[in-house]
N, C-alpha and C positions, 0 to 999 in steps of 0.2 A: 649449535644454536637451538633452544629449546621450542618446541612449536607448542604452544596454549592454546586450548579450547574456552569461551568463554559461553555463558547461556545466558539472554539477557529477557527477564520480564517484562509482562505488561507494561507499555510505554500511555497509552491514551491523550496525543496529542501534547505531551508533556516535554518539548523539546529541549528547555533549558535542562532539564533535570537527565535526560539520555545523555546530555554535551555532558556532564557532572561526571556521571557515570563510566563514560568512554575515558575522559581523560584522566581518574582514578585508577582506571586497570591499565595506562601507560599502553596499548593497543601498539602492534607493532604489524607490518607488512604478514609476516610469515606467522601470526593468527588466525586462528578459526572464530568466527563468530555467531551463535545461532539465536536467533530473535524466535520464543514462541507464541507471537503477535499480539492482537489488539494492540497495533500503530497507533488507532484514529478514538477518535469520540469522547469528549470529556477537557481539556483545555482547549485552548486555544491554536493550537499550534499545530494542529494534522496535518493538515496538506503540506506543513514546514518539514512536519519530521519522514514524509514520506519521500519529499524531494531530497532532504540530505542522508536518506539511505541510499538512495538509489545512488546519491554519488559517493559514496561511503564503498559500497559493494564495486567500484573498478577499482579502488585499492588496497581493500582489505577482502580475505574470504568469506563472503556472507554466505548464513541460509537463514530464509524468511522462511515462517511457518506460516500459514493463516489461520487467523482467532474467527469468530464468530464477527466482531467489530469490519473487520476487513473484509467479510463476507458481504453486510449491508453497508459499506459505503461502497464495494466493487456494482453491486447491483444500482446502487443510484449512478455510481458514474456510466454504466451503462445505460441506463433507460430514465434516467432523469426523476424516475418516480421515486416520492419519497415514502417509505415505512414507519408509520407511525410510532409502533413500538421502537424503532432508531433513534427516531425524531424526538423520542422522550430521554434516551438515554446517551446521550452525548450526541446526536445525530446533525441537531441545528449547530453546535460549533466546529465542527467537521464541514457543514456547509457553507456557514458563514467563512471560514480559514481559507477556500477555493475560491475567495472575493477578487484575490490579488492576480490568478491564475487564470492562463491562459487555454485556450480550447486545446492546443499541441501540448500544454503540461498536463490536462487532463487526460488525453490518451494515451502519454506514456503511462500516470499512473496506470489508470485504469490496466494497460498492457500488464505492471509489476505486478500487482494483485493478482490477476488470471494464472502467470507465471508461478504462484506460489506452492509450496506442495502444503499437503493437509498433514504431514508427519515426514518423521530424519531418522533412518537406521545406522548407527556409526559402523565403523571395523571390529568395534570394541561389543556390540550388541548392545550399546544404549539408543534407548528409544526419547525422542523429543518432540511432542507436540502441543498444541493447544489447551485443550481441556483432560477428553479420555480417551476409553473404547468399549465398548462392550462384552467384544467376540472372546470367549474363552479360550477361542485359537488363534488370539493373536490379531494385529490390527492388519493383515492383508484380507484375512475374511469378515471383517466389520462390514455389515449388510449396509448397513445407514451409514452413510459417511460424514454425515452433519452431526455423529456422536464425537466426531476428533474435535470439533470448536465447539462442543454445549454439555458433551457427558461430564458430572458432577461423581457419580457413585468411582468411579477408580478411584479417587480419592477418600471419599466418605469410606470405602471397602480398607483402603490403603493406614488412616484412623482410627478406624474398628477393631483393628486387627490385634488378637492376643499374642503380646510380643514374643511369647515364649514358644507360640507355637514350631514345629518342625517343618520346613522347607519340604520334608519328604511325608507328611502327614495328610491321609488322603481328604483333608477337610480343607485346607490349605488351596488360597485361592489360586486356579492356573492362570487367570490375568496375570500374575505377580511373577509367575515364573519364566516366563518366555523370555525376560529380558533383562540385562544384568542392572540397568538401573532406567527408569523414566524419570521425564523432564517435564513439566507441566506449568503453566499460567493458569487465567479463567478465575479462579477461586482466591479471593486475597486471602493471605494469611492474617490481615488482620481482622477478619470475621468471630477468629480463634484470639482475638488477643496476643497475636504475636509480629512484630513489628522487621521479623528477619523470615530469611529463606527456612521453609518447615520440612522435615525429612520424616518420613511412616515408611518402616520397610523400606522398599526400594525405591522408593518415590519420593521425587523432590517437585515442591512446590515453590516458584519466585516469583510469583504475583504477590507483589507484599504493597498492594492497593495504593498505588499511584495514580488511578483515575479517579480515588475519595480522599483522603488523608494521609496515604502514606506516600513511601519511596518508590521510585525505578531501582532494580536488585541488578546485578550483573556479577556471575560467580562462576568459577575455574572448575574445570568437571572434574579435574584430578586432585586439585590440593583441597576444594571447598570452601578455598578463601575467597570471600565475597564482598563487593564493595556496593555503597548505595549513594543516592543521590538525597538529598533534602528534601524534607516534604512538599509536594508539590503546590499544597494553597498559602505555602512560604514563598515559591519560586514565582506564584501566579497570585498576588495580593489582592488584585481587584477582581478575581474570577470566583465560580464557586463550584467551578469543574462539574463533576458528575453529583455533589450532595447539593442536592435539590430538595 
């Protein structure tokens, strides 16, 4: 029995379009699944897609990462204070989606979020996080840890990069080397005009902008075969999600 690893982007309260998703890649028991977050902010459906992880993860093998997104709605569900910069960017429909919800469903959230780690080291030496890192040595010495859910430049570096250069070429970025391939959300690929999972070197990007106009990505770390979900202001007619 073949055990699959699966890596699924950006979601942003987009539950229809997760459900699309999951039942595309035929999910079976003995799956790994790893979410590089932003759950929340942006449709309608946060607090939905956070309750049907949580029961998603007793019978399938989850790892939640947490996004920046999951950062400001864990601090509102703790202190009730709202972040204005949140509150502009999917924040109030993340609030509004906890109408239905109860004080005991928000603690447990609240608990999944704390519970999350900020990055995933496989067997395999791939790395799976949110956005970046900065540390040259690697993200156990990343001084700032708030670069795993907001760093841009691993990317932009990852972009940039002349394809021809040599792996052993002392110009050759060491971010790129420590790891045999990273996993990354945060940065739609459709900023770049492109509507599927984006690969630079050894980095792969699956935020293919599900919280503006695109898809939920969900793709196989081994074969690279990737499945998507519908556009999400298809699946959300009345909404206008995060393009404000």
């Amino acid at each position: 029995m073949t055990k699959r690893t699966f890596v699924i982007g950006d979601i942003h309260g987009g539950l229809k379009a997760l459900l699309q998703v999951l039942n595309k890649l035929e999910v079976k028991e003995e799956d790994t699944l790893i979410f590089v977050g932003d759950y929340v902010d942006g449709w309608s459906e946060a607090a939905q897609v956070i309750q049907f992880l949580i029961e998603l993860s007793e019978k399938v093998k989850c790892i939640f990462i947490k996004g920046n997104h999951d950062v400001w709605c864990e601090n509102w569900l703790k202190t009730a204070i709202v972040e204005p910069l949140w509150y502009l960017h999917g924040g109030k429909e993340t609030i509004d989606s906890y109408d239905i919800f109860s004080e005991e469903d928000k603690k447990e959230h609240l608990s999944f979020f704390e519970n999350m780690p900020l990055y995933h080291l496989d067997a395999e030496n791939r790395l799976f996080l949110h956005a970046g890192f900065t540390s040259v040595h690697g993200v156990e010495k990343e001084i700032f840890t708030e670069n795993f859910y907001f760093d841009r430049t691993l990317w932009e570096l990852a972009l940039a990069m002349n394809k021809n250069m040599d792996k052993d070429a002392i110009y050759f970025p060491k971010r790129l080397q420590h790891y045999s391939e990273i996993y990354i959300g945060h940065t739609p690929t459709t900023n770049f005009g492109e509507t599927t999972p984006m690969n630079a070197f050894n980095v792969w990007n699956i935020d293919t902008g599900a919280a503006f106009k695109g898809k939920i990505t969900g793709i196989n770390i081994d074969t690279k075969r990737y499945f998507q979900s519908d556009n999400l202001p298809n699946l959300y007619p009345n909404e206008k999600g995060r393009n404000k």
